[in-house]
Structures are given as C-alpha cells and as structure tokens.
N, CA, C and O of each residue as an XYZ file, in Angstrom:
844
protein
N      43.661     69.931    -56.775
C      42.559     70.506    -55.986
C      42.397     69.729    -54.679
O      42.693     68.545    -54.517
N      41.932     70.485    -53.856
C      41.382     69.790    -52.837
C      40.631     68.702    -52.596
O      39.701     68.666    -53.402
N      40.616     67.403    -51.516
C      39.746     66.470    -51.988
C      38.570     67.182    -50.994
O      37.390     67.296    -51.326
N      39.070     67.580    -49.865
C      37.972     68.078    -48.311
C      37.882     69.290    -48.335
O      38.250     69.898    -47.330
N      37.313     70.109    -49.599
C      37.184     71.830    -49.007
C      36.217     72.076    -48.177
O      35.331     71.260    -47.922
N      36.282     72.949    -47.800
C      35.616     73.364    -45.918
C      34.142     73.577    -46.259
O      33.670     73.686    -47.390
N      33.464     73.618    -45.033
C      32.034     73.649    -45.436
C      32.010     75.280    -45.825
O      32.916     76.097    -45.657
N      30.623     75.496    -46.423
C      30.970     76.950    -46.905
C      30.614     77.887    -45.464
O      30.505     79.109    -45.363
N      30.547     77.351    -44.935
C      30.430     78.808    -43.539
C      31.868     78.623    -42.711
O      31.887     79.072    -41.565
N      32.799     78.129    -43.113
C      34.074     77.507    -42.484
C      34.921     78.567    -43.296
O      34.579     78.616    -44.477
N      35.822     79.325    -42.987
C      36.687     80.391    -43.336
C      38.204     80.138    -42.664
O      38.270     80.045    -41.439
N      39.591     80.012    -43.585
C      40.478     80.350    -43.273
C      41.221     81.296    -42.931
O      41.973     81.490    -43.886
N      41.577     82.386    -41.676
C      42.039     83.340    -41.121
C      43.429     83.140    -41.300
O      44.073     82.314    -40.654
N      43.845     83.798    -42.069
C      45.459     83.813    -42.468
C      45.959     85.436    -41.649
O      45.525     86.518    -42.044
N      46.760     85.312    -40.684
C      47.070     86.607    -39.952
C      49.003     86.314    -40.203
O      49.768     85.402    -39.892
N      49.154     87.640    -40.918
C      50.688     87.189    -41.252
C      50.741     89.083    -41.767
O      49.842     89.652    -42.386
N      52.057     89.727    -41.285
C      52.738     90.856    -41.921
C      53.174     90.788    -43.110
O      53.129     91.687    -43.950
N      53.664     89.597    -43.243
C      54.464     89.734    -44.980
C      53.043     89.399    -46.038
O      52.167     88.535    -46.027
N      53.313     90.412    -46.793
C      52.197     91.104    -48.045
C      52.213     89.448    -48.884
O      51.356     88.579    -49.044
N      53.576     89.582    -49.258
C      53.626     88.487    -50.293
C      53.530     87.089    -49.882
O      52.608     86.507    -50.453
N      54.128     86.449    -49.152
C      52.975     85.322    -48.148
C      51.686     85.426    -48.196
O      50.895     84.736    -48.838
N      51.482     86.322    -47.487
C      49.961     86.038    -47.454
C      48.927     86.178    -48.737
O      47.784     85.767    -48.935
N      49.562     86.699    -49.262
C      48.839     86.726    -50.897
C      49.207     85.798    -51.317
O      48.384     85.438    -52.158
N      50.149     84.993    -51.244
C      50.532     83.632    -51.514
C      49.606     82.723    -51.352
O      48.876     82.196    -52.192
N      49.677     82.575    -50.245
C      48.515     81.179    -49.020
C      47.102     82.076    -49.781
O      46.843     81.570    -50.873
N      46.563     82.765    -49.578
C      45.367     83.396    -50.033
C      45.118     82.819    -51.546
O      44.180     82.056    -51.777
N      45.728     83.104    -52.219
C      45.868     82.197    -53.831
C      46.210     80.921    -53.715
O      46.388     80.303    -54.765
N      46.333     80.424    -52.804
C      46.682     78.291    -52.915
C      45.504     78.341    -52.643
O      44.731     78.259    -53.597
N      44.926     78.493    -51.255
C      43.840     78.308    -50.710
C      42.686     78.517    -51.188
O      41.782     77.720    -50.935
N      42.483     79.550    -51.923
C      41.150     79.884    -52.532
C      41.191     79.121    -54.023
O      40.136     78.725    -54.519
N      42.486     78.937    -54.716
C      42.409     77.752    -55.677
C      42.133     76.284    -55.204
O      42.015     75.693    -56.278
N      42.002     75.565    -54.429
C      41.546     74.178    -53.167
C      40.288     74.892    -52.856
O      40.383     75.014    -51.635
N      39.289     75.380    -53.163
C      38.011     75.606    -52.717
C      37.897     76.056    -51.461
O      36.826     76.141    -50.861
N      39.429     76.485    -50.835
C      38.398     77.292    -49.389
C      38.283     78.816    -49.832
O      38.592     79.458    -50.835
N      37.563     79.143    -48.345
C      36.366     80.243    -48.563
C      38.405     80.982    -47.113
O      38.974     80.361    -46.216
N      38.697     82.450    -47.713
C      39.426     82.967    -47.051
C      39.489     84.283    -46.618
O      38.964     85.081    -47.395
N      40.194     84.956    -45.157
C      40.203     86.249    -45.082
C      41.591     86.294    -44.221
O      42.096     85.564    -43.367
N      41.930     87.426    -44.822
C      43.618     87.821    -44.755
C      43.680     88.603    -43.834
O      42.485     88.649    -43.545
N      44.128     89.209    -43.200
C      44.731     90.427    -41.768
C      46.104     90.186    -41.875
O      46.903     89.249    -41.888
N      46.053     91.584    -41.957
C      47.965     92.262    -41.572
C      48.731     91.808    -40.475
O      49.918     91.484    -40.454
N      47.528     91.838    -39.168
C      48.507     92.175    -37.927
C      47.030     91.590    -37.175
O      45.833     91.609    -37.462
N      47.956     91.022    -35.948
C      47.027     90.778    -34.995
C      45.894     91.307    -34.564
O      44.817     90.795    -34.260
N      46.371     92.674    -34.579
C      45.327     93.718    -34.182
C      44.073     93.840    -34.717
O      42.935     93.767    -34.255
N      44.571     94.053    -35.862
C      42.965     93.599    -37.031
C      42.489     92.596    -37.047
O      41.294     92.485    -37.320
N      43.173     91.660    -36.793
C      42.086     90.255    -36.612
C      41.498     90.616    -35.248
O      40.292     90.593    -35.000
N      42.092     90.822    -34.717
C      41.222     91.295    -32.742
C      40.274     91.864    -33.403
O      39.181     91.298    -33.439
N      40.482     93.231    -34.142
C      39.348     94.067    -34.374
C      38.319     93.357    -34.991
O      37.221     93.763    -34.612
N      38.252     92.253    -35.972
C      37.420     91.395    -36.571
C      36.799     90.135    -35.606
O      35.858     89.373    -35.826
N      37.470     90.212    -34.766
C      37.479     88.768    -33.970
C      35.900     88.881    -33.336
O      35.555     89.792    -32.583
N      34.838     87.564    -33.876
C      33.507     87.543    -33.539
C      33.441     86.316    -32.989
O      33.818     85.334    -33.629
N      32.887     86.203    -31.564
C      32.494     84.703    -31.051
C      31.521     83.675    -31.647
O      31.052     82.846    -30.867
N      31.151     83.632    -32.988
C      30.769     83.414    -33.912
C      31.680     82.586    -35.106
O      31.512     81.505    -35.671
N      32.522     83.438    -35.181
C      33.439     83.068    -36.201
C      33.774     81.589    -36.468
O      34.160     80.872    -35.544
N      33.624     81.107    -37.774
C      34.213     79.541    -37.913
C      35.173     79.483    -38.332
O      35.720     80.523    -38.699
N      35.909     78.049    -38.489
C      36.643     77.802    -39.678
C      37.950     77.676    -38.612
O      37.834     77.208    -37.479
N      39.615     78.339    -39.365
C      40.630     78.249    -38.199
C      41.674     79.538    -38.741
O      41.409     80.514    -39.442
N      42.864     79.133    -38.153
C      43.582     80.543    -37.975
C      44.699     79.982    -38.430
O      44.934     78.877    -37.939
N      45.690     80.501    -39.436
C      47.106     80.562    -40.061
C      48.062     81.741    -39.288
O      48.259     82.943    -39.470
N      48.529     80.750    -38.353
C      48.910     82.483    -37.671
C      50.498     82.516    -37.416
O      51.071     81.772    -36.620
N      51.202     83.618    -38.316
C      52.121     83.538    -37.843
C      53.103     83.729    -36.983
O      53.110     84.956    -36.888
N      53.999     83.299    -36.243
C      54.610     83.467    -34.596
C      55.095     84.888    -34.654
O      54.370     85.577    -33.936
N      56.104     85.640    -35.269
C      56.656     86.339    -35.097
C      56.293     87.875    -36.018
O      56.386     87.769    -37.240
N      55.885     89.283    -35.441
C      54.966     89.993    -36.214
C      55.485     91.211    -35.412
O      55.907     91.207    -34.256
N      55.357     92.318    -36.316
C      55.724     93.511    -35.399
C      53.827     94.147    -34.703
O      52.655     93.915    -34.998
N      54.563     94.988    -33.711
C      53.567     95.297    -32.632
C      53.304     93.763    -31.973
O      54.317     93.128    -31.681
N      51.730     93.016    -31.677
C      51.581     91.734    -30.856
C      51.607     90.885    -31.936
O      51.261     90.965    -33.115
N      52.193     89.904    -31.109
C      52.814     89.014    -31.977
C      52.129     87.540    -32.152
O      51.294     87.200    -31.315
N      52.332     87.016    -32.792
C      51.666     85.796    -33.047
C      51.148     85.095    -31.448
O      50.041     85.133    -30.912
N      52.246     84.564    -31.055
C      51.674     83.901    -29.233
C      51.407     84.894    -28.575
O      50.894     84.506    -27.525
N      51.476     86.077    -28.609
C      50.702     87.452    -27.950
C      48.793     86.728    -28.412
O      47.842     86.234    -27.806
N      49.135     87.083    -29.733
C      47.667     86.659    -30.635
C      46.864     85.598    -29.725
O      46.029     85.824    -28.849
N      47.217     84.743    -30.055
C      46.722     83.235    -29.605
C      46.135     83.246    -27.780
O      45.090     82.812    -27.294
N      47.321     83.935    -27.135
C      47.176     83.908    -25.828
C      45.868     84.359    -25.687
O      44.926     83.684    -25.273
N      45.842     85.356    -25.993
C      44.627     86.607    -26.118
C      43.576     85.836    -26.651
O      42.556     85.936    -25.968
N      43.488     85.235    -27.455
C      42.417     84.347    -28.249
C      41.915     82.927    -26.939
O      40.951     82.161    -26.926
N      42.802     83.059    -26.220
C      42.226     82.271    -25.509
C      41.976     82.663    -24.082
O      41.487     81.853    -23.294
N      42.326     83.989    -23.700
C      41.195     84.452    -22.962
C      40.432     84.641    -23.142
O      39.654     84.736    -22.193
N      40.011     84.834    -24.288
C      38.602     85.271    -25.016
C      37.788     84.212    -25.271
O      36.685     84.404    -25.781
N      38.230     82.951    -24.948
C      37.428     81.542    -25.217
C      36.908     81.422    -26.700
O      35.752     81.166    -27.037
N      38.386     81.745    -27.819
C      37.775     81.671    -28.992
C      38.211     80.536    -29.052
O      39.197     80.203    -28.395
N      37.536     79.674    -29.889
C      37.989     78.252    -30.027
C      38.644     77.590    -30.919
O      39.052     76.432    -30.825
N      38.795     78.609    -32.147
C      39.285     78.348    -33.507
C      40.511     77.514    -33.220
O      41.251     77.679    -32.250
N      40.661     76.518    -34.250
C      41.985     75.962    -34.143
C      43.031     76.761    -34.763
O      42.656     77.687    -35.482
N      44.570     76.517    -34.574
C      45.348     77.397    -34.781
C      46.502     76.507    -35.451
O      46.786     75.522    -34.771
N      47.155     76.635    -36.528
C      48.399     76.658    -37.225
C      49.395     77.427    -37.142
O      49.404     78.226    -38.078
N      50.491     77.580    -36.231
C      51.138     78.970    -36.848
C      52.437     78.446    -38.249
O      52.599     77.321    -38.721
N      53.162     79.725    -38.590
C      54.157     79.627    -39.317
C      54.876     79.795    -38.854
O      54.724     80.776    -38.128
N      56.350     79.089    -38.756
C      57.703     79.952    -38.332
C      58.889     79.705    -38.547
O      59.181     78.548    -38.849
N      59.731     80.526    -38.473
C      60.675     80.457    -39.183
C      61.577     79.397    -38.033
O      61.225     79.140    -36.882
N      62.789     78.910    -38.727
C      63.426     77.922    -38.160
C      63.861     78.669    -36.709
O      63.331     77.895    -35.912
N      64.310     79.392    -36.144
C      64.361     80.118    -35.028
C      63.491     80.394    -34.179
O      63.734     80.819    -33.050
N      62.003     80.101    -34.809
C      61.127     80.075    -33.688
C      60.672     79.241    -33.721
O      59.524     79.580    -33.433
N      60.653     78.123    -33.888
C      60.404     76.512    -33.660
C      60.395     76.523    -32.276
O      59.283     76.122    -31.930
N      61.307     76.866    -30.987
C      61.099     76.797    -30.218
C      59.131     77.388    -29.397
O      58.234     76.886    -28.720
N      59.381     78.408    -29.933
C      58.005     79.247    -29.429
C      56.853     78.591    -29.851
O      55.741     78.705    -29.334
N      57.113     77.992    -30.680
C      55.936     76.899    -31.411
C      55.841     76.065    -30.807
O      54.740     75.891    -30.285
N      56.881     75.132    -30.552
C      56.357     74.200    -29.433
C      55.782     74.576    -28.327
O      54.921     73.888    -27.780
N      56.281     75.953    -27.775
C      55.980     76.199    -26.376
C      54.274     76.144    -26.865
O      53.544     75.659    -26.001
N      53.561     76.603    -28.194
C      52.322     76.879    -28.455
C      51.830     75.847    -28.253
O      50.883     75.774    -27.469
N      52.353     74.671    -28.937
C      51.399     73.657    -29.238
C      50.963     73.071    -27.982
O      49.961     72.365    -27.872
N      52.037     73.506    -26.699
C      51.533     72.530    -25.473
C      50.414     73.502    -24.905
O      49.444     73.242    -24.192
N      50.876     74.775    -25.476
C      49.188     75.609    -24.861
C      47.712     75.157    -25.577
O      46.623     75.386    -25.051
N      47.905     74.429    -26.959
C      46.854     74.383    -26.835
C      45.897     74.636    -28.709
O      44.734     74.535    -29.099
N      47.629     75.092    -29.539
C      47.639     74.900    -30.669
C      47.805     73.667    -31.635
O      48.507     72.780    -31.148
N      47.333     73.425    -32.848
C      47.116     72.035    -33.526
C      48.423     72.146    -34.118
O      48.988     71.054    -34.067
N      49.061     72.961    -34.611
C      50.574     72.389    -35.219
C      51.515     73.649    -35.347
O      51.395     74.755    -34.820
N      52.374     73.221    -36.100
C      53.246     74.698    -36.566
C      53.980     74.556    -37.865
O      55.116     74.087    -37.791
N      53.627     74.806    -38.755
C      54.645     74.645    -40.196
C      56.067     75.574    -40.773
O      55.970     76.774    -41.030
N      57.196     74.898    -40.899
C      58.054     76.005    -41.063
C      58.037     76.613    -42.747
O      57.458     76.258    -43.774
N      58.851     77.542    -42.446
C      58.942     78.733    -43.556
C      60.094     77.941    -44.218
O      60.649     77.416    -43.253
N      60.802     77.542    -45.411
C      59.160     77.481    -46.572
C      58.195     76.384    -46.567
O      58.273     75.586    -45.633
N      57.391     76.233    -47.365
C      56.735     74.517    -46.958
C      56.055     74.626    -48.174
O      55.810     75.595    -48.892
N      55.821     73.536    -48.252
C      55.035     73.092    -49.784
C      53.765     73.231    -49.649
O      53.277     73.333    -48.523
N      52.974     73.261    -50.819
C      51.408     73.575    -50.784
C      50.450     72.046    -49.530
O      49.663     71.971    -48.586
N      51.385     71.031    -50.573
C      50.307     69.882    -49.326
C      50.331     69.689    -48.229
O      49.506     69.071    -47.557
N      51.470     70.291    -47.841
C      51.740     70.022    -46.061
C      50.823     71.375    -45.449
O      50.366     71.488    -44.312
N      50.702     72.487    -46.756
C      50.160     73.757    -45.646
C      48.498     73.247    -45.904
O      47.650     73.630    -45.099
N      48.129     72.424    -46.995
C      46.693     72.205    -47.182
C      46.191     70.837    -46.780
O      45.075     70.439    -47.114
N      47.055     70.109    -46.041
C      46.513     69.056    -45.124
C      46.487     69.900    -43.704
O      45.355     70.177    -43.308
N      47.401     70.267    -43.028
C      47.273     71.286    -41.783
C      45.986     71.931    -41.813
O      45.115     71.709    -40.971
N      45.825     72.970    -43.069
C      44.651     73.647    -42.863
C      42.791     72.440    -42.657
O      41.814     72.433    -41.907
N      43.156     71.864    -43.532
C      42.158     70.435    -43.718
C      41.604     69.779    -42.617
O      40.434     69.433    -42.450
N      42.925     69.597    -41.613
C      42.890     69.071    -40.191
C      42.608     70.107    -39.325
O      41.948     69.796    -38.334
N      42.970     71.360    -39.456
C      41.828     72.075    -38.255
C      40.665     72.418    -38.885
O      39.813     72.705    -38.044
N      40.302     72.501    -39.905
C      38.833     72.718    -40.386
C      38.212     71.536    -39.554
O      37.380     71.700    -38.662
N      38.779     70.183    -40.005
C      37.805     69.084    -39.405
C      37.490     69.351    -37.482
O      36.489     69.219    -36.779
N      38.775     69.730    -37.235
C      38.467     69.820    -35.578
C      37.490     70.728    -35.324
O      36.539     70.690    -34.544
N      37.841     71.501    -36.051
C      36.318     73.050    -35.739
C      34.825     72.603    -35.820
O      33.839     72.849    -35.124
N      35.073     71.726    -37.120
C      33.734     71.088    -37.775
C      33.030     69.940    -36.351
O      31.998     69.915    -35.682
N      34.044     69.286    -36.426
C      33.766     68.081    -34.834
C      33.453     68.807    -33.304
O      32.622     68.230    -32.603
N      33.991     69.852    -32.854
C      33.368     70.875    -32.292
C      32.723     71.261    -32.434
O      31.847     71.094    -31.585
N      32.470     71.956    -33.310
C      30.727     72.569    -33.197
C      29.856     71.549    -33.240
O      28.797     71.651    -32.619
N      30.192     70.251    -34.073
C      28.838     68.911    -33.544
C      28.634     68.647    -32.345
O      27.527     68.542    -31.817
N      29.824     68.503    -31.761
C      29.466     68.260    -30.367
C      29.076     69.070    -29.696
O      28.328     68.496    -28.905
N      29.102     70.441    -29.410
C      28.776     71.701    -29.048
C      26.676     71.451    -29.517
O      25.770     71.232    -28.713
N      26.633     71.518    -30.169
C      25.244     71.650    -30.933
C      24.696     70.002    -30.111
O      23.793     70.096    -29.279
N      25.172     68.869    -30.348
C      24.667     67.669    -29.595
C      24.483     67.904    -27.977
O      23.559     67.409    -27.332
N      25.537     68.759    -27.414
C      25.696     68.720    -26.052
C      24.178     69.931    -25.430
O      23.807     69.895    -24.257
N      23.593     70.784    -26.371
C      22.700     72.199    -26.394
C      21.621     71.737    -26.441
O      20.644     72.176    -25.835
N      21.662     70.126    -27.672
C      20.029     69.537    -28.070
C      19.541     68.757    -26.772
O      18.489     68.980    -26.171
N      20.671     67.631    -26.393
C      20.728     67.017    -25.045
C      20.014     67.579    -23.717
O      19.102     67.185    -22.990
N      20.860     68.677    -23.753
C      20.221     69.506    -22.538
C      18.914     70.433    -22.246
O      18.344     70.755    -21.204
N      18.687     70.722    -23.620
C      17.161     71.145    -24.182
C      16.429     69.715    -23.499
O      15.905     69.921    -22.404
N      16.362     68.647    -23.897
C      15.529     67.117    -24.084
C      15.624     66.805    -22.474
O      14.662     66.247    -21.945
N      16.627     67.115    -21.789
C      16.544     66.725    -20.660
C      15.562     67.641    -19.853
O      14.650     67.195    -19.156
N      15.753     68.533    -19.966
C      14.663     69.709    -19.605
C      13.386     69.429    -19.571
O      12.817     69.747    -18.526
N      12.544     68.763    -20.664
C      11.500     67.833    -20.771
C      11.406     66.635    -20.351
O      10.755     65.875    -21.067
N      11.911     66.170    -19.290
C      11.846     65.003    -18.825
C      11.081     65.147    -17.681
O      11.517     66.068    -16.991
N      10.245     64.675    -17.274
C       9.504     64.636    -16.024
C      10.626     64.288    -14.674
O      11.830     64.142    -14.883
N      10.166     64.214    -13.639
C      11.128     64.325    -12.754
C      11.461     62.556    -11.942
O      12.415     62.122    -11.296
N       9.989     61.869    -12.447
C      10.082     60.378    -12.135
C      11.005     59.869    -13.768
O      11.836     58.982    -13.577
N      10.939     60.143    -14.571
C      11.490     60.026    -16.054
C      13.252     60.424    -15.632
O      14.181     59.661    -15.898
N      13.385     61.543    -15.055
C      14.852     61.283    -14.446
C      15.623     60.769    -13.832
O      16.804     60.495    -14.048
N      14.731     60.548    -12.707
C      14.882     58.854    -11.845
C      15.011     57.806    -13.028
O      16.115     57.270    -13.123
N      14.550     57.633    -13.460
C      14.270     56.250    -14.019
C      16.133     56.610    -15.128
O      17.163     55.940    -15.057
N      15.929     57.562    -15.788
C      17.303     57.871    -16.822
C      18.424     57.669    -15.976
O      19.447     57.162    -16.435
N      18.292     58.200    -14.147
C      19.869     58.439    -13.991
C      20.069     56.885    -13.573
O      21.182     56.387    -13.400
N      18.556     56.021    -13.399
C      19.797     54.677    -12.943
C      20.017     53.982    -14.167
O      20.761     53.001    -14.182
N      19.225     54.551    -15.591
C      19.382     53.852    -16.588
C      21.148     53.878    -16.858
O      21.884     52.926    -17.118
N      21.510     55.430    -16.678
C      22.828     55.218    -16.505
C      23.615     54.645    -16.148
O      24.341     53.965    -16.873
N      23.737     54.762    -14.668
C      24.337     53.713    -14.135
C      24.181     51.991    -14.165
O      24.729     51.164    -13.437
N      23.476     51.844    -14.991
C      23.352     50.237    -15.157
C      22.348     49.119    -14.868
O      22.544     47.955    -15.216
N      21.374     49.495    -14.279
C      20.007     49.405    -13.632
C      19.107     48.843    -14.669
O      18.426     49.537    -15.424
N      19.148     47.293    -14.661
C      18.049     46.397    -15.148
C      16.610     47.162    -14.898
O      16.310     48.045    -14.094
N      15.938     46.563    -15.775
C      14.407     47.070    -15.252
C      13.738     46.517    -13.742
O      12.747     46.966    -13.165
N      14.179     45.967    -13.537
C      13.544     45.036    -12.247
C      14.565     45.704    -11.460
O      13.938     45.798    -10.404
N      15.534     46.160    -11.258
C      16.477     46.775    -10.067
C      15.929     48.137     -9.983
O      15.742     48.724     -8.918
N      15.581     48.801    -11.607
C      14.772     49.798    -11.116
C      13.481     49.956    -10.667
O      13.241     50.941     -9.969
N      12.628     49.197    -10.925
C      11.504     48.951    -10.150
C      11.670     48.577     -8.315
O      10.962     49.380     -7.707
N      11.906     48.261     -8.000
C      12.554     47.685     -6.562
C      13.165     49.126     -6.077
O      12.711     49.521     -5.003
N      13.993     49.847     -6.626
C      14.549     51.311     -6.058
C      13.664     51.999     -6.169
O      13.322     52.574     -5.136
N      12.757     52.320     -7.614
C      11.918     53.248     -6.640
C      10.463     52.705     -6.422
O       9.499     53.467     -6.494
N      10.329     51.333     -6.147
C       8.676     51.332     -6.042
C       7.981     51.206     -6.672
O       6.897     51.524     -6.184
N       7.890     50.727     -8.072
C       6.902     50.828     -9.198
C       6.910     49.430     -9.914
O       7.771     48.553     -9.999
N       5.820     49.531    -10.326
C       6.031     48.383    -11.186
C       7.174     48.054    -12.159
O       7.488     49.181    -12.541
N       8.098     47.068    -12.879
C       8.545     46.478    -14.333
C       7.795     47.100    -15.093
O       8.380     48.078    -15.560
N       5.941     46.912    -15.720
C       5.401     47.469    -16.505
C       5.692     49.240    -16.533
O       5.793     49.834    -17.607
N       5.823     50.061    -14.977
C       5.748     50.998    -15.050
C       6.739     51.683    -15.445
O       6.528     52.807    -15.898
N       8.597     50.957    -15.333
C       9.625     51.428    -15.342
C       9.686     51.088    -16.798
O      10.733     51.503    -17.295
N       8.815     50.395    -17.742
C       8.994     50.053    -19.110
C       8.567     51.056    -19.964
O       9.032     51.390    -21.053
N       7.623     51.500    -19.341
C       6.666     52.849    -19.799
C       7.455     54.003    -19.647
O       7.411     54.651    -20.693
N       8.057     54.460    -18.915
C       8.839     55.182    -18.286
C      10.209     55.524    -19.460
O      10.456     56.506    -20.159
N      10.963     54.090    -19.247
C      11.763     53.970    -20.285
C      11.628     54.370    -21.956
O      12.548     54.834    -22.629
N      10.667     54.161    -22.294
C       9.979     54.218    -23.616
C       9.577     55.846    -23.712
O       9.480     56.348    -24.832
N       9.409     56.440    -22.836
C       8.920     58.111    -22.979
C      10.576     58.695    -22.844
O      10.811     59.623    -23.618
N      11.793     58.242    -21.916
C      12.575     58.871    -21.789
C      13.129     58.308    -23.195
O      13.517     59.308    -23.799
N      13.312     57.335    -23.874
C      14.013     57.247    -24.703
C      13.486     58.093    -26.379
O      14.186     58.456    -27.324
N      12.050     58.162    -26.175
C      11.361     59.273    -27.032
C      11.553     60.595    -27.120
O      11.394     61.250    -28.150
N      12.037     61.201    -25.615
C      12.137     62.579    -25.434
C      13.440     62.639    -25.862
O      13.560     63.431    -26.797
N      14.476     62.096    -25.529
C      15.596     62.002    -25.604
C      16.027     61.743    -27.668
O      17.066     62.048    -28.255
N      14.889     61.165    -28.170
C      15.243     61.401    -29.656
C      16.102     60.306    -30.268
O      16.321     60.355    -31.478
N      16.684     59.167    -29.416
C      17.329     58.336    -29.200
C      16.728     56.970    -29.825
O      15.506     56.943    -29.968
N      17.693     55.502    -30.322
C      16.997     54.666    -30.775
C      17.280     53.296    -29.825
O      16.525     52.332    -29.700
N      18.809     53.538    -29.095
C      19.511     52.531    -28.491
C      19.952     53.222    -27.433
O      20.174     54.420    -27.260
N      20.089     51.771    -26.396
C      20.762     52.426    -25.152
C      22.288     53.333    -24.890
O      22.720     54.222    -24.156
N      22.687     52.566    -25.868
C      24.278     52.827    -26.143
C      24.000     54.349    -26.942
O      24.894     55.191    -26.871
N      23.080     54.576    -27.491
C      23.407     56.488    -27.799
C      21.940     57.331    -26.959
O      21.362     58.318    -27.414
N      21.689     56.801    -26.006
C      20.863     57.179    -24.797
C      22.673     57.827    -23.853
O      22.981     58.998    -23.630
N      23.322     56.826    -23.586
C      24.137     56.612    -22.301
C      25.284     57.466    -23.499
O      26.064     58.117    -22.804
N      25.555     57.624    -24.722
C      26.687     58.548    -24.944
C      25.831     60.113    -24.935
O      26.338     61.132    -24.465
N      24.761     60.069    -25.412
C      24.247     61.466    -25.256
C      24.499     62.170    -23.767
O      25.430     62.974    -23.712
N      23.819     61.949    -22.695
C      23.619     61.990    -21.989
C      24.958     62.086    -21.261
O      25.293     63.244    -21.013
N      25.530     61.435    -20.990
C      26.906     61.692    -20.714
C      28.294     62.961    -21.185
O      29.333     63.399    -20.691
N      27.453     63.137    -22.457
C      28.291     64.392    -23.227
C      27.711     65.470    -22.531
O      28.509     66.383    -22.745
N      26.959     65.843    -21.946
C      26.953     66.844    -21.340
C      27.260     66.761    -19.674
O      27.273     67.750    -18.942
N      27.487     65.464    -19.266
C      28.113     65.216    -18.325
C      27.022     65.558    -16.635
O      27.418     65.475    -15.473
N      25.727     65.907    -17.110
C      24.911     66.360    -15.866
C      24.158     65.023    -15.076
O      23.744     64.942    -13.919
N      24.155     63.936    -16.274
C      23.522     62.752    -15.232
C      24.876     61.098    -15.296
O      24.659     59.894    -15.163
N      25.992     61.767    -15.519
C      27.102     60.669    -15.854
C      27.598     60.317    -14.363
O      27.985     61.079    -13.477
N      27.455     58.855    -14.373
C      28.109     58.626    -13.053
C      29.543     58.914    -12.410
O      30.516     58.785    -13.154
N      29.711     59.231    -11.303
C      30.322     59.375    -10.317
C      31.340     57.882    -10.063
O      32.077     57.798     -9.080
C-alpha cells in the first residue's frame, strides 16, 4: 500500500487510449488509496477540464486524434497547473524530453513497475499540494496587506529592506516609541510571529520585496 495517499480532494487523471492500461493504472492506483478518473482521449479530458481541478495528470505521449504534447500544450495555454507524468514508449522518449523542458515533472517508459509509476504519481501530488499552499499563502498575504494603514506600509516596506527601528524613525519623522507601535500593529495584521516569516510572507507575493 501506499505510505502518502493523496489528500482526498487530490485526483489522479489518467488520459491514455489503450482500454487495458488504463484499467490497469486505475486498479494499482485505487488499490494505494488514491481517489481516480480515467479519459480515453484528450478530448474528453478537455471536455472535463475545470480550473478547479486538483491532483495531476498520467498522460500518455502518443494517442490517436490530439495527442499527448498536443494535450499538455493546450493545458498550458489554459494556465492549468496540474502536474504532468506522461507514458511512452521507447520511441518517444525523445518527445518526452522535449516535454519535460516545457514544463512537465517526468516521463515513465512502457512497461514499468507499480513503484516507479506510484512514486511519480506521489511526487506530483506533493507539487500540486505545495502549490496550492503557496497560492492560498500568497491570496491571505495580500488580503492582510490591504489592511494596513498607509503609515503601517511605510513602516513594513523599510522593515523589508532592513531598517532598524531608529533608521526608521529618522526616515520618516516619528518617534522609536512610534515606529514600535507601528511595528507591533503591522506584525498583528500581518498574522505573523517573527521577522523572518513577516519578510518571507511578504515577499511571496513579491509587491513590497526589494529591488
């Protein structure tokens, strides 16, 4: 069994033509505790395809009508973010690499053993999972900054850049006591306990990170 099955809103997208493969991977996978959904053909996953959607994609390179890197390409005009695995056969190893420099997490060849296809899958679950944290940290951030008064932003952007309390007092005019006060409301709004995850928050969304 699995030691890391996916969170339960995390879904494996297995997109592959061959019946018996994919009923294959569909039965490993759902025996390892993930949560799965199968498609024939690219097309139907397009037709399913929700900017919503979690979890990652088993996709294989070579497919009649659009084809696997047809798939993917398309998936990333669409700014879907899912991570991607494909399958392929020893002949398209090449096209796989060409994938992975676009922007895919790996490529497994035809045949492969259960642990190599259920660590792959394991490792883009986690990337999806680490994305959306940061995605969701970077949304809360920018909410909190929003509530900051506009002397409270002063005071945050030189906290950034490095700005003792007394250097910030002197820049803008205020007392030590006042830039302490100051400090103490931005680090409240902000939800924060230390400077060091004040200055990584804040920076992940990249709107008050120095230059």
């Amino acid at each position: 069994m699995s030691e890391l099955p996916a969170a339960p809103d995390q879904i494996v997208h297995i997109v592959d033509d061959d019946e018996a493969l994919r009923d294959s991977l569909v039965w490993m996978l759902e025996a390892n505790g993930y949560h799965v959904v199968a498609y024939e053909s690219a097309e139907s996953f397009l037709a399913a395809c929700d900017p919503d959607m979690t979890g990652c994609i088993v996709l294989d390179v070579r497919m009649p009508g659009m084809s696997g890197l047809e798939l993917f390409e398309e998936l990333g005009r669409r700014r879907c973010g899912l991570p991607v695995v494909f399958i392929t056969g020893h002949g398209d190893v090449p096209m796989a690499v060409s994938a992975l420099k676009k922007g895919a997490v790996d490529f497994i060849e035809k045949p492969f053993g259960e642990r190599d296809m259920l660590r792959l899958v394991e490792q883009c679950l986690q990337l999806e999972r680490d994305s959306r944290g940061k995605r969701r940290l970077e949304a809360d951030t920018s909410r909190r900054l929003q509530h900051l008064t506009q002397r409270e932003r002063e005071v945050l952007e030189l906290i950034i850049v490095g700005k003792l309390n007394k250097q910030i007092a002197d820049v803008l005019g205020i007392s030590i006591k006042t830039v302490e006060v100051h400090r103490a409301r931005v680090m409240e709004k902000m939800g924060v306990n230390s400077l060091a995850e004040l200055v990584q928050h804040v920076v992940s969304v990249d709107s008050l990170a120095p230059r």
